[in-house]
C-alpha positions in Angstrom: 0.0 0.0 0.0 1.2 3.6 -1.1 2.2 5.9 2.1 -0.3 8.1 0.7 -3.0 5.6 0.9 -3.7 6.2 -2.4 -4.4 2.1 -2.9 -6.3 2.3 -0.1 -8.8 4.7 -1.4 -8.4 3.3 -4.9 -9.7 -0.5 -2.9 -12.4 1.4 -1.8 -13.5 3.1 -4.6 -13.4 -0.4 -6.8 -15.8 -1.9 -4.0 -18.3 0.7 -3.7 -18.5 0.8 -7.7 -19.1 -3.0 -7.6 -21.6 -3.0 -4.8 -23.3 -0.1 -6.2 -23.0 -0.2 -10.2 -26.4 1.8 -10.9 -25.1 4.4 -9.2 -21.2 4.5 -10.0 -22.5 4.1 -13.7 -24.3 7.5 -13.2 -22.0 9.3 -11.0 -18.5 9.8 -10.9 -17.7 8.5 -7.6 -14.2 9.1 -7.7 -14.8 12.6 -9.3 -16.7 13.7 -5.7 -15.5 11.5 -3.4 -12.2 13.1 -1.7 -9.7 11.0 -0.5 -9.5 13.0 2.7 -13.1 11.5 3.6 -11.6 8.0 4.5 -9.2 6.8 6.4 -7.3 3.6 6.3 -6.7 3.5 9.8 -8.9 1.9 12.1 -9.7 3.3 16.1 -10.7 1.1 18.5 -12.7 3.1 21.4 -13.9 1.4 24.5 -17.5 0.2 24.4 -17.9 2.7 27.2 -17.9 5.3 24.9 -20.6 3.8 22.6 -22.5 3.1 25.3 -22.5 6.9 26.2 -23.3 7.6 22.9 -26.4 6.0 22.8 -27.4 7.4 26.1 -27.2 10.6 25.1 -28.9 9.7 21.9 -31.3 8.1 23.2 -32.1 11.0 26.0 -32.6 13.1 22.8 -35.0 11.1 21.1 -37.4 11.0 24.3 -36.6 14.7 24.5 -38.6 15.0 21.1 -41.8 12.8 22.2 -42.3 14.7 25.6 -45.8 17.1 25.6 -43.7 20.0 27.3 -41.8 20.3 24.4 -44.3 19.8 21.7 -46.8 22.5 24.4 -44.3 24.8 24.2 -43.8 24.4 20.4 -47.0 25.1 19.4 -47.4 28.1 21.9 -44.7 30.2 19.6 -45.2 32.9 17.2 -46.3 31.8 14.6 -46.8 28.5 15.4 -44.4 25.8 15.0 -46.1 22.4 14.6 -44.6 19.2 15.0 -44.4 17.5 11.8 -44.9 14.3 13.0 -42.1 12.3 12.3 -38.8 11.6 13.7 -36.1 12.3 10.7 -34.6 9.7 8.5 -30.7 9.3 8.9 -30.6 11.2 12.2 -26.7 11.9 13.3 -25.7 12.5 16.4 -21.9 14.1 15.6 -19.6 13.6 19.0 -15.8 13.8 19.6 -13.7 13.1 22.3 -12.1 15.6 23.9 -8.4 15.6 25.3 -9.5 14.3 28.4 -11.0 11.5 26.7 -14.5 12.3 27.7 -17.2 12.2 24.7 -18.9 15.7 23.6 -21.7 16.1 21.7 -20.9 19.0 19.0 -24.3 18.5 16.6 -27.5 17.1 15.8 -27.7 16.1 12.0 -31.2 15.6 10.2 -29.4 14.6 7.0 -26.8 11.7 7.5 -25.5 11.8 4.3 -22.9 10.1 4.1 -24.0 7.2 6.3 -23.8 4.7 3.1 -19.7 5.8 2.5 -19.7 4.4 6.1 -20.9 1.7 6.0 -19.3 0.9 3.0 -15.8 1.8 4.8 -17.3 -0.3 7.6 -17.3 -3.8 5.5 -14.1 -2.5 3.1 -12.0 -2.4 6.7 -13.9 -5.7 7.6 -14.7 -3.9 11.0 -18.5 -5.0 12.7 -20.9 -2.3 12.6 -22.1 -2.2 16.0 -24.6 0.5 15.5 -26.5 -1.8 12.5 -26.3 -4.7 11.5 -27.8 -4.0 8.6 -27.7 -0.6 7.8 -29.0 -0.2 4.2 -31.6 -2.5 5.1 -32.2 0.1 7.9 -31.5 3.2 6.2 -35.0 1.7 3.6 -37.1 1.4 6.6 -36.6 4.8 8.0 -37.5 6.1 5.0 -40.6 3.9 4.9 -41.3 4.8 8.4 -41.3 8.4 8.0 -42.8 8.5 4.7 -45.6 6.5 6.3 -46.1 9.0 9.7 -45.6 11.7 6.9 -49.0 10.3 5.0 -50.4 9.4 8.5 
């Protein structure tokens, strides 16, 4: 492998054009996708941290359902309604700071790029612990909240 991890990136490339050919047939995947997206290196954290990341997820996604916040919602000017659904490919962006303690710096509503991870997932051979399935679960949030969308 080049220093550079230019084979690296090139491996990658070849297996998401051969898992996806539809879509590398249409667009240029290696025309957008930077090699500064992916890493070769792999990072093993503690489960602990994973664990505290689902915690705080999790604590969020109550946060959404509780009447307090959806009374409070609908008392603003002008009006902000709930829309009903809970947002396909929500992202909960943390890092670790230099004491090694996780930090939550954003809430996504548009994963994007949750397929390149996944796909970096099974190119590095590494478990998904978050999914074990993920485009299989990526399809059924979308058919979830289409379906709460059409109620």
């Amino acid at each position: 492998m080049g220093s550079d991890g230019s084979e690296f990136f090139d491996g990658f490339l070849a297996q998401l054009s051969a898992r996806y050919p539809r879509t590398a047939a249409t667009f240029p995947i290696a025309e957008r996708l930077s090699p500064t997206l992916v890493s070769r290196h792999k990072l093993q954290l503690p489960s602990s941290i994973r664990e505290q990341a689902e915690s705080i997820a999790s604590a969020f996604f109550a946060l959404r359902n509780e009447s307090e916040r959806n009374h409070r919602l609908s008392a603003l000017s002008p009006e902000t309604p709930d829309p009903g659904n809970a947002s396909a490919l929500m992202s909960y962006d943390f890092h670790i700071d230099t004491n090694g303690k996780l930090r939550l710096i954003e809430i996504n509503t548009n994963a994007s790029l949750s397929l390149i991870v996944s796909a970096l997932y099974r190119f590095q051979n590494v478990k998904n612990v978050f999914a074990a399935e993920p485009e299989k679960d990526i399809v059924d949030s979308f058919q979830t909240e289409f379906d709460l969308f059409n109620g």
